[in-house]
C-alpha positions as CSV (number, residue, x, y, z in Angstrom):
1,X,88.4,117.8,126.4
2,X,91.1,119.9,128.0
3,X,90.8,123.7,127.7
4,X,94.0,125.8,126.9
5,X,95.0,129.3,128.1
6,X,97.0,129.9,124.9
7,X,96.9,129.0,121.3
8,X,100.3,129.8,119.1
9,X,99.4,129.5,115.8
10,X,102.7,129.0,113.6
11,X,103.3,129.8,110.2
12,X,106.1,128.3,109.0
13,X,108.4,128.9,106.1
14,X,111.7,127.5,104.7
15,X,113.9,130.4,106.6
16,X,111.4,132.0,109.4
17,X,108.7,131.4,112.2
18,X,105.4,133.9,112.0
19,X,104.1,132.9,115.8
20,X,101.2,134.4,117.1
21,X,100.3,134.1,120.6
22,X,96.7,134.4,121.2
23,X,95.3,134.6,124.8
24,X,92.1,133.2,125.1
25,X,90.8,134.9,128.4
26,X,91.5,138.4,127.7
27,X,91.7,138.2,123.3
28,X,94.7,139.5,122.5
29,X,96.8,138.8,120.3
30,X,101.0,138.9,120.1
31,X,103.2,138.6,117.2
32,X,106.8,137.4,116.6
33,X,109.4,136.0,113.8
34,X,112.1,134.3,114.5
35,X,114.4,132.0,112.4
36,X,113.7,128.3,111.5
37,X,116.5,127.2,113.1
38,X,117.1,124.9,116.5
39,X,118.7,128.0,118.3
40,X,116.2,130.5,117.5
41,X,113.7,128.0,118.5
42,X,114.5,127.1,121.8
43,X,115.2,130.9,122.2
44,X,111.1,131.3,121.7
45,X,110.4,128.5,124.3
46,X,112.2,130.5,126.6
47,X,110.8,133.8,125.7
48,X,107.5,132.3,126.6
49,X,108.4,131.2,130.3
50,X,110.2,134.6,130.4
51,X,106.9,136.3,130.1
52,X,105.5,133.4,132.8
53,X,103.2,131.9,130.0
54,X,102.2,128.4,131.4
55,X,103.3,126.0,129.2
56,X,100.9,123.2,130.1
57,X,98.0,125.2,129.4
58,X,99.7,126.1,125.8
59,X,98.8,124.6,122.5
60,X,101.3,125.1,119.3
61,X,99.5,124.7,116.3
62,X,100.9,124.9,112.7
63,X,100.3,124.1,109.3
64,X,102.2,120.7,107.6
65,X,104.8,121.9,105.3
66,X,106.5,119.3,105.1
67,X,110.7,118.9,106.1
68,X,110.3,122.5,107.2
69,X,108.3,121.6,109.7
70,X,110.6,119.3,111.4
71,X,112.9,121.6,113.5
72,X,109.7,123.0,115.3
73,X,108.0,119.9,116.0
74,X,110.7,117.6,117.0
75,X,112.2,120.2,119.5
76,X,108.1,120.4,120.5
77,X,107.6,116.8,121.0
78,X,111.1,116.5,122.7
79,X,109.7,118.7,125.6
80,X,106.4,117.1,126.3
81,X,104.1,120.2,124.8
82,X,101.0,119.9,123.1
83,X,101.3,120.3,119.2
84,X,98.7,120.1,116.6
85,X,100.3,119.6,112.8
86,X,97.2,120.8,111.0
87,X,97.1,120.4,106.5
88,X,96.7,123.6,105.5
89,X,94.1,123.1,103.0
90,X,91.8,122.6,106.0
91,X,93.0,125.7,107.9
92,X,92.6,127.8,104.8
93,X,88.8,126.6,104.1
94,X,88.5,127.1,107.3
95,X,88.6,130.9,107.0
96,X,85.7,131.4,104.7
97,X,85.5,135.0,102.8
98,X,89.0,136.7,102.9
99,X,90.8,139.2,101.1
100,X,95.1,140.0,100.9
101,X,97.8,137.4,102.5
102,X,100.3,137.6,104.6
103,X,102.5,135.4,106.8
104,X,101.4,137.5,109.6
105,X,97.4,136.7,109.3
106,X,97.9,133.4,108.1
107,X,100.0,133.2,111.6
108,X,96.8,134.4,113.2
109,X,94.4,132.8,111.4
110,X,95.7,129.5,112.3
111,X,96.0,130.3,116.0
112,X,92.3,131.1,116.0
113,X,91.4,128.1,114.3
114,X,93.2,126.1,117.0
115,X,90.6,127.8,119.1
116,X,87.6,127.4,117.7
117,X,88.0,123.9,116.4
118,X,89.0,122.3,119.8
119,X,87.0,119.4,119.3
120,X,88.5,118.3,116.3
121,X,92.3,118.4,118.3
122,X,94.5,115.8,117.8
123,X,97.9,116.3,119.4
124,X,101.2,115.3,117.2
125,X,103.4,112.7,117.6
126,X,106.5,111.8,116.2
127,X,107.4,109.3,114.1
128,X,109.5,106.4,115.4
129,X,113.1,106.8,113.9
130,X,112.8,104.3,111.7
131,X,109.7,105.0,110.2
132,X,111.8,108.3,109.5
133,X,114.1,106.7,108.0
134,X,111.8,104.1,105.9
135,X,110.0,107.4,104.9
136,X,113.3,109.4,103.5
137,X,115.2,106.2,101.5
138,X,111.5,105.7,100.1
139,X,111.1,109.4,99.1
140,X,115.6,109.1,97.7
141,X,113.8,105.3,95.6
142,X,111.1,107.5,94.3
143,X,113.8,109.8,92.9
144,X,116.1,107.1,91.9
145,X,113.4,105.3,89.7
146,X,112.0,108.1,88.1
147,X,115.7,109.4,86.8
148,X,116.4,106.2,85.2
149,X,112.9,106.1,83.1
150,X,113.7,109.7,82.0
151,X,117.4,108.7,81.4
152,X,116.5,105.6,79.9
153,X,114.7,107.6,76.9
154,X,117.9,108.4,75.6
155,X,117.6,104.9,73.9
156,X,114.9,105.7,71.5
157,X,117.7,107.5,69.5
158,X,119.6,105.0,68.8
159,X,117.1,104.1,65.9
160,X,116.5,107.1,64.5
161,X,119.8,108.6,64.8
162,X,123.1,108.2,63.0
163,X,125.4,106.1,65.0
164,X,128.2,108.6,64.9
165,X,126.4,111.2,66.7
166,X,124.1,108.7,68.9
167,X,127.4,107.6,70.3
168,X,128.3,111.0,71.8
169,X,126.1,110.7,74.4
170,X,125.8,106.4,74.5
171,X,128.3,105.6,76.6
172,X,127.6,108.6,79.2
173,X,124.2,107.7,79.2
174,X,124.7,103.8,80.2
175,X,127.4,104.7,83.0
176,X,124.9,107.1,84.4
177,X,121.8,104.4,84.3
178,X,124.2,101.4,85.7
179,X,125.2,104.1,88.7
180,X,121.8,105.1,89.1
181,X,120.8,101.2,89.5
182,X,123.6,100.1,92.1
183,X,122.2,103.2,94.7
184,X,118.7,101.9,93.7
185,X,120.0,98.4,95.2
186,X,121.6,100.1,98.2
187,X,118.4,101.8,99.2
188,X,116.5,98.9,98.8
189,X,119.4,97.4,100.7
190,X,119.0,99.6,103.4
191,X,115.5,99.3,102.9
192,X,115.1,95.7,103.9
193,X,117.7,96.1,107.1
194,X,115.6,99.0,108.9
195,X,112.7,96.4,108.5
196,X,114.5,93.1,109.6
197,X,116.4,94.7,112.5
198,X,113.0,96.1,114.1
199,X,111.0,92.9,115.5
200,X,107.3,94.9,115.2
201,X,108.0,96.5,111.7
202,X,109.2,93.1,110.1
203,X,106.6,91.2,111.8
204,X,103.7,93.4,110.6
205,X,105.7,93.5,106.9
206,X,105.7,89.4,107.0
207,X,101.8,89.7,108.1
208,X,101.1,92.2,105.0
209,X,103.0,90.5,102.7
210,X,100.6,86.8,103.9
211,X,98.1,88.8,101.8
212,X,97.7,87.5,98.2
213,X,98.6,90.6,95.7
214,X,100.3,92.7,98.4
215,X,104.1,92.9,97.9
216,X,107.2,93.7,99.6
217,X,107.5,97.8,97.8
218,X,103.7,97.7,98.8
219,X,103.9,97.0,102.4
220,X,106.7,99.3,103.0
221,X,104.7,102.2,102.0
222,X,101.7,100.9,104.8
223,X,104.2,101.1,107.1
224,X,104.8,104.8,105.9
225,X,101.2,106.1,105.3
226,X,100.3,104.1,108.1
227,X,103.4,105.7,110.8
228,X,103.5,101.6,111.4
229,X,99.8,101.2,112.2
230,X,99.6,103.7,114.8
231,X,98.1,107.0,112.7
232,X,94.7,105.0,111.8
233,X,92.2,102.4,113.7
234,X,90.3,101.1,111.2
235,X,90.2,100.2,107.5
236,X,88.0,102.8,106.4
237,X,89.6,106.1,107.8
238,X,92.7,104.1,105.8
239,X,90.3,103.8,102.6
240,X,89.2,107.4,102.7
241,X,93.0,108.1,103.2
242,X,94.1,106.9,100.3
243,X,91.1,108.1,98.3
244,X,89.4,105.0,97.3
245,X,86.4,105.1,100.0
246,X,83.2,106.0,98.3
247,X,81.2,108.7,99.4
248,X,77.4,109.4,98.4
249,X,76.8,113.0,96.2
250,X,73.4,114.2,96.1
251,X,71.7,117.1,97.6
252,X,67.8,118.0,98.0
253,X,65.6,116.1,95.8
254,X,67.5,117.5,92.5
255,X,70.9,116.0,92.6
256,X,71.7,112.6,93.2
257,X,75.1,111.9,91.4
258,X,76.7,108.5,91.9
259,X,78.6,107.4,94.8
260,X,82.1,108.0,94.2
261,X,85.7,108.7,95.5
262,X,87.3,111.7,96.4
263,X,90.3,113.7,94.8
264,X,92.1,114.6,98.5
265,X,94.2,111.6,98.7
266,X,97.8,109.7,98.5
267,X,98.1,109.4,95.2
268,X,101.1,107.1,95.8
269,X,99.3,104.7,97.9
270,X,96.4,104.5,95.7
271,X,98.6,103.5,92.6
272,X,100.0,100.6,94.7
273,X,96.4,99.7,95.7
274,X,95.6,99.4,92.0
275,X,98.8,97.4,91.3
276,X,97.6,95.1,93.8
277,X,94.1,94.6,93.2
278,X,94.9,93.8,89.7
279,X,97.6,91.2,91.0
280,X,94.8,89.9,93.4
281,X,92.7,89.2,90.4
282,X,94.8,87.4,88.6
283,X,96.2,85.1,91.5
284,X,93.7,85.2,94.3
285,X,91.0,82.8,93.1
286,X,88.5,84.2,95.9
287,X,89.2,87.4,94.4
288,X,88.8,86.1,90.8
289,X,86.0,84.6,91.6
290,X,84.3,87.8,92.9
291,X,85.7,90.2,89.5
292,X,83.8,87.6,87.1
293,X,80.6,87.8,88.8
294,X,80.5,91.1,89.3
295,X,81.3,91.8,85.4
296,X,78.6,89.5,84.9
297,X,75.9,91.9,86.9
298,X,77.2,94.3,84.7
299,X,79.5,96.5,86.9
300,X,82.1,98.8,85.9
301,X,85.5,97.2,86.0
302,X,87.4,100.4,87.8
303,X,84.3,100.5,90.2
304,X,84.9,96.2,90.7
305,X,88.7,97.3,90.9
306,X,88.3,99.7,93.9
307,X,85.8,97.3,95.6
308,X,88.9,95.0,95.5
309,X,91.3,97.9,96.8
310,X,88.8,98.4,99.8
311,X,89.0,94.6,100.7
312,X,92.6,94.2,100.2
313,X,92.9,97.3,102.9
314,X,90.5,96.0,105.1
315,X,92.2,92.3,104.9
316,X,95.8,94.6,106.2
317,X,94.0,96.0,109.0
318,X,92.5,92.2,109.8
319,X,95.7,90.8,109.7
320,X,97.6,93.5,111.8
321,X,94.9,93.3,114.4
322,X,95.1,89.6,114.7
323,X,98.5,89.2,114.7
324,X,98.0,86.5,112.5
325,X,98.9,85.7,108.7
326,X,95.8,85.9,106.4
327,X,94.3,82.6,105.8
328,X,92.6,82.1,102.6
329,X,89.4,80.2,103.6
330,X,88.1,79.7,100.2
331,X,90.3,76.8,99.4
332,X,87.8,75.2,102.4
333,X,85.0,76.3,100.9
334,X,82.4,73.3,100.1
């Protein structure tokens, strides 16, 4: 494990830096704010070789906000440093027992948690640029779909409304929707070319797609949550991901609750899990199979349901490290 010199914790905001630098052999502790912007930026790097702070022996650390996170750790990654994107719900239970806020501690708080939680380091990397791009006409589909439900309410007027006043808003209303539904077919458009002009992402989407009850909307978002199969090794750290891993509750020799999920997830990804697991059952005669005799035993259907999300996940990772389409061998089966 290598050992750092200097931590830089980094809280970041939509229009400003908080960086603390934190020297680890003598304790102290600098602070600086600069803008959240590519000048002011690479203005900092070379503040800190101005003060002969050896880069190599430096680890950034900040918080994932989201897009205003980018600036800093694409100019990071560009340059070779070590960068640690940390969720901040970890970094603030991490803290235990405090009192008052400020973008100045929290700047210092997650500096010193870089520190003291070494072990649990794993350095940043950036997305391929199409993943990037997958990742923001997915987040623009997400939009586009869920503007066209709301606008689509409009319609439930029509019958309950008089027809001279329903048609103020009738036409307006359908231009708007048919608009709405040639960009969703663009995106979609674009969509499908990202994926067919990269070799690896469309052969890993053709290997997803082998999977009975996995779709094409489906397997775009794996290759999203998943950074193209390169953010998780295994099934399970995927499961647990998108919160459908169970995990046992019980403590001492007075509580022993049932096994269950847990509520940190992708809620996004677990929808389309369910999607597919009910798809599964209803098309996947392996899978059909299994549903029936486990209703039979008595089982909860959600907790039969998830069973089948867990297998459908751990039947992606098979297939992605075979390099091979999923064959269904219960058509063989005696």
């Amino acid at each position: 494990m290598k050992k750092y010199s200097f931590y830089i914790g980094i809280d970041i905001s939509k229009l400003k830096l908080d960086v603390n630098i934190f020297n680890s052999q003598n304790n102290s502790h600098q602070h600086l704010v600069i803008e959240n912007n590519p000048k002011e930026i690479k203005n900092l790097i070379k503040t800190l070789k101005s003060n002969k702070l050896d880069l190599s022996q430096t680890l950034f650390c900040c918080e994932n906000t989201g897009i205003y996170t980018n600036l800093i750790s694409s100019f990071l990654t560009e340059l070779n440093l070590d960068l640690w994107v940390v969720p901040a719900i970890e970094i603030k239970k991490s803290k235990g027992i405090s009192r008052g806020k400020s973008d100045k501690s929290d700047a210092k708080d997650i500096a010193l948690y870089s520190f003291r939680n070494l072990d649990k380091l794993n350095l940043f990397a950036l997305n391929h640029i199409d993943i990037q791009k997958l990742k923001l006409l997915h987040t623009e589909r997400e939009k586009i779909l869920k503007s066209i439900l709301a606008l689509n309410t409009t319609k439930e007027n029509e019958h309950y409304t008089p027809k001279s006043i329903y048609k103020e808003v009738e036409k307006i209303n359908k231009k708007a929707v048919d608009s709405l539904k040639k960009i969703l077919v663009d995106i979609e458009k674009r969509i499908h070319n990202i994926i067919k002009n990269n070799e690896e992402l469309c052969k890993k989407s053709e290997l997803i797609q082998s999977i009975p009850g996995i779709g094409q909307q489906t397997a775009v978002y794996l290759l999203i949550a998943t950074k193209g199969f390169s953010a998780f090794d295994n099934g399970r750290k995927f499961a647990c991901y998108s919160g459908i891993a169970p995990f046992e509750y019980s403590s001492g020799s007075s509580i022993r609750g049932r096994t269950k999920v847990n509520h940190f997830a992708d809620k996004k990804m677990k929808s389309l899990l369910q999607m597919c697991a009910l798809t599964a059952v209803k098309y996947d005669p392996q899978i059909k199979e299994y549903y029936h005799k486990k209703k039979t035993e008595g089982k909860n259907s959600m907790l039969i349901l998830n069973n089948i999300r867990c297998k459908l996940i751990n039947r992606v990772f098979a297939v992605i490290k075979r390099k091979t389409p999923f064959i269904n061998t219960y058509k063989f089966a005696g």
